[in-house]
N, C-alpha and C positions, 0 to 999 in steps of 0.2 A: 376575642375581644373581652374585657373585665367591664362592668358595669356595677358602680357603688348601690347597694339597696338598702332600703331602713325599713323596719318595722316599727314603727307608731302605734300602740293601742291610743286610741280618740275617745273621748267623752270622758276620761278617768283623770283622776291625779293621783291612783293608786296603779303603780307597775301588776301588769295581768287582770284588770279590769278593763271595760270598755271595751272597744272594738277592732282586734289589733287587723291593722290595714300594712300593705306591702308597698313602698312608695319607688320608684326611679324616675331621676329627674336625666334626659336623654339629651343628648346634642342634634338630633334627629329621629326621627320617626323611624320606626323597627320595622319588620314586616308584621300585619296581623295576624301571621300563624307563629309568629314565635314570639311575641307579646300575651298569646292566648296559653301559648306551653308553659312561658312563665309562670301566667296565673297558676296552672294548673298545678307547676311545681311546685308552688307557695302554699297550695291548697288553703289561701285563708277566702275572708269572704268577699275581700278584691284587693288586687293589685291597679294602683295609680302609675299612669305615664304621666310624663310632663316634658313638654316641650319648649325654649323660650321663644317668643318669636314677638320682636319690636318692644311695644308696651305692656306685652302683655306674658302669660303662659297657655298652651293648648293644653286642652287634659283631657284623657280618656280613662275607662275604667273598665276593670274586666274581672267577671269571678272566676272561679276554675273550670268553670263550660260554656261562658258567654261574656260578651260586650253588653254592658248596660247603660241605660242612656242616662243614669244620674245616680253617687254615689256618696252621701253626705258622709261619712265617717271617715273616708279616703280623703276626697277634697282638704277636709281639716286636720289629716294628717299631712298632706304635700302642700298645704300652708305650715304646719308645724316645721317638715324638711325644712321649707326651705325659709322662713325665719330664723333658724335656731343651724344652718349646716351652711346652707348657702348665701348668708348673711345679708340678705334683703333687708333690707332697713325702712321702705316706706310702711306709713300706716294701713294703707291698704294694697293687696296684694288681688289681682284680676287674672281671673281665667275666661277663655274661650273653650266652651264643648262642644263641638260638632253633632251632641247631639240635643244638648239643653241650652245652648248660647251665652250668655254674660254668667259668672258666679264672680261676686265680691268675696271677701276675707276679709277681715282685720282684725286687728290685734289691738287689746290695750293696755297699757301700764303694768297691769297685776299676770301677763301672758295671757289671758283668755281670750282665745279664737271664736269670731261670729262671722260668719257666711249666711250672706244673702242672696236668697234663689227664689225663683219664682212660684208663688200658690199653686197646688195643685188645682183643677177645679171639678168637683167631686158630681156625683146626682144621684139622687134618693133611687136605688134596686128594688125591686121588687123582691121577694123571698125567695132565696137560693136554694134548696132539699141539697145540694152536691153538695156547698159549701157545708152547711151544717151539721152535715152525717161526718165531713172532713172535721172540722172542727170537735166536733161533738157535742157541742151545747146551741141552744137558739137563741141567736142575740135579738135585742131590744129594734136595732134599725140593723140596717145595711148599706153602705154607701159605695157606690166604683168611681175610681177617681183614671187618669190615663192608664194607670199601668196594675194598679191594686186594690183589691176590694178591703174597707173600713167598718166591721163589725164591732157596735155598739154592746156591753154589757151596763150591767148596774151597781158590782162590786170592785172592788183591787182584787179581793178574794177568788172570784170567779178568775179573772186572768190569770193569777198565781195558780189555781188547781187545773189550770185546762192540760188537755194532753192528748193532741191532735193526733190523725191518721194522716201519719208523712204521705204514704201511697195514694191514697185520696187526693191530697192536696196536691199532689204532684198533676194529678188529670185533670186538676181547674186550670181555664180559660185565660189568664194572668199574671202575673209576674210575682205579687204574692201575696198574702192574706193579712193584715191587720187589724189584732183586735185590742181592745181599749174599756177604761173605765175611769170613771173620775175617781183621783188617787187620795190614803188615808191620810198623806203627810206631804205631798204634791197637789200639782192640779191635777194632773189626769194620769194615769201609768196606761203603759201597752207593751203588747209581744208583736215579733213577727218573724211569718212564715214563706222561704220561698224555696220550696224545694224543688221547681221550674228550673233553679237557676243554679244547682246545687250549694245551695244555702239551705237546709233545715228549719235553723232557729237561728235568727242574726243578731249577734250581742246585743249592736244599738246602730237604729237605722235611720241614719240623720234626713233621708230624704221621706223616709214616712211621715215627718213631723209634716211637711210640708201637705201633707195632708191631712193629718191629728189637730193641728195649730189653727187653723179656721174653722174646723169644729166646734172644738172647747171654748177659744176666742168668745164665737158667738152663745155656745151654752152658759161661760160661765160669766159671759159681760165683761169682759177683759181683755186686754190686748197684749201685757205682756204676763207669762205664764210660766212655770214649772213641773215639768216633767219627769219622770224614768222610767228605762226599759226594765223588763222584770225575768230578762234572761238569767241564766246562771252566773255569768261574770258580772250585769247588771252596766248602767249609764247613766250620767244625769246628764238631762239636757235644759238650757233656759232658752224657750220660744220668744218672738215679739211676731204679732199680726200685723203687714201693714196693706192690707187690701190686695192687690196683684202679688206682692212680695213678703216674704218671711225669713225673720232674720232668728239662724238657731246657732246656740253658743257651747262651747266645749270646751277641755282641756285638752292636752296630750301628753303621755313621756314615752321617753323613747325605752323601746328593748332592746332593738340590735342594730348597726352598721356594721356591713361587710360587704363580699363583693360577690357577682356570679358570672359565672363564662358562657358567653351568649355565642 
């Protein structure tokens, strides 16, 4: 069987910036061992399914060694698909995820894609020794949210020179490490780590905002915010805070359509 795939780098409007995600939009659901080989084969830092069903699409996401339960740079890539391939024309485009529930999408006028998903909801950690021997520096606070812990610094600088122990991080407790500081030409910039999931260092990771965004929100008394990731490829994100929910905004272009034999 041929199955059409795109790769999308998300959060950029520079080709090889941002985040590049693996999208297929499917007539039916795969097996989840051969959805998982896919990722694997893609080796990016997920592969989006999508499935249509009534009003809506299903979406799942996978990196190259796990199903993960919510994927912001994927999602607004298989919004990009399928605006720009599968010619969906409403303003808002709705997914169901069997493991995160409703994600909105839309698009306005200028293409810029905003997905709405729900706050993470985070609580003050006490002092990690593991995290920070991983990390390498001691940050200011420390926050764990459902899936990832939110390390507080005080500079841009500091996050640009850090240079974590993959092997360490790999034996935390979590999905993955996010660290952050209020940014020099931004609101706030962050990196992040999840090498649990064989993700390292992830270009730009649109579900962390969903944890960063309520943060800053409330540190810098604002609700809507600007961001970037401070990876090597790099990301700009624009946040909006709106209490339960957070709306984070992107570009996308595309690098490749082709096909793979499943």
């Amino acid at each position: 069987m041929k199955q059409k795939i795109y790769q999308i780098d998300a959060f950029t409007t520079t080709l090889y910036g941002g985040n590049p995600a693996a999208v297929c939009i499917l007539e039916k659901w795969l097996a989840n061992d051969t959805m998982q080989k896919i990722a694997a084969e893609n080796n990016l830092a997920e592969t989006a399914f999508a499935v249509a069903k009534d009003d809506h699409y299903e979406l799942r996401w996978f990196t190259p060694e796990v199903e993960v339960n919510l994927c912001g740079h994927a999602t607004l890539a298989t919004a990009f698909v399928l605006y720009n391939y599968y010619a969906f024309k409403e303003n808002t485009l709705r997914f169901i995820s069997p493991r995160s529930g409703e994600l909105l999408v839309q698009k306005n006028d200028s293409g810029l894609l905003t997905m709405d998903f729900p706050t993470d909801v985070v609580t003050s950690a006490t002092e990690q020794p593991n995290i920070t021997e991983a990390i390498g520096k001691k940050p200011l606070e420390i926050f764990k949210g459902k899936t990832d812990y939110m390390l507080i610094y005080e500079t841009q600088e500091e996050i640009e020179a850090m240079q974590p122990n993959f092997h360490l991080l790999n034996e935390l407790d979590c999905r993955g490490v996010i660290i952050t500081a209020k940014g020099n030409d931004v609101d706030f910039v962050s990196r992040f780590f999840a090498p649990q999931c064989g993700i390292p260092e992830d270009p730009v990771t649109g579900s962390a905002h969903t944890t960063l965004t309520p943060y800053w929100s409330d540190k810098l008394n604002k609700n809507i915010l600007t961001a970037k990731q401070l990876s090597e490829r790099g990301g700009d994100i624009q946040c909006e805070y709106h209490g339960d929910r957070v709306k984070i905004s992107g570009n996308g272009v595309c690098y490749l359509v082709g096909e793979i034999n499943v």
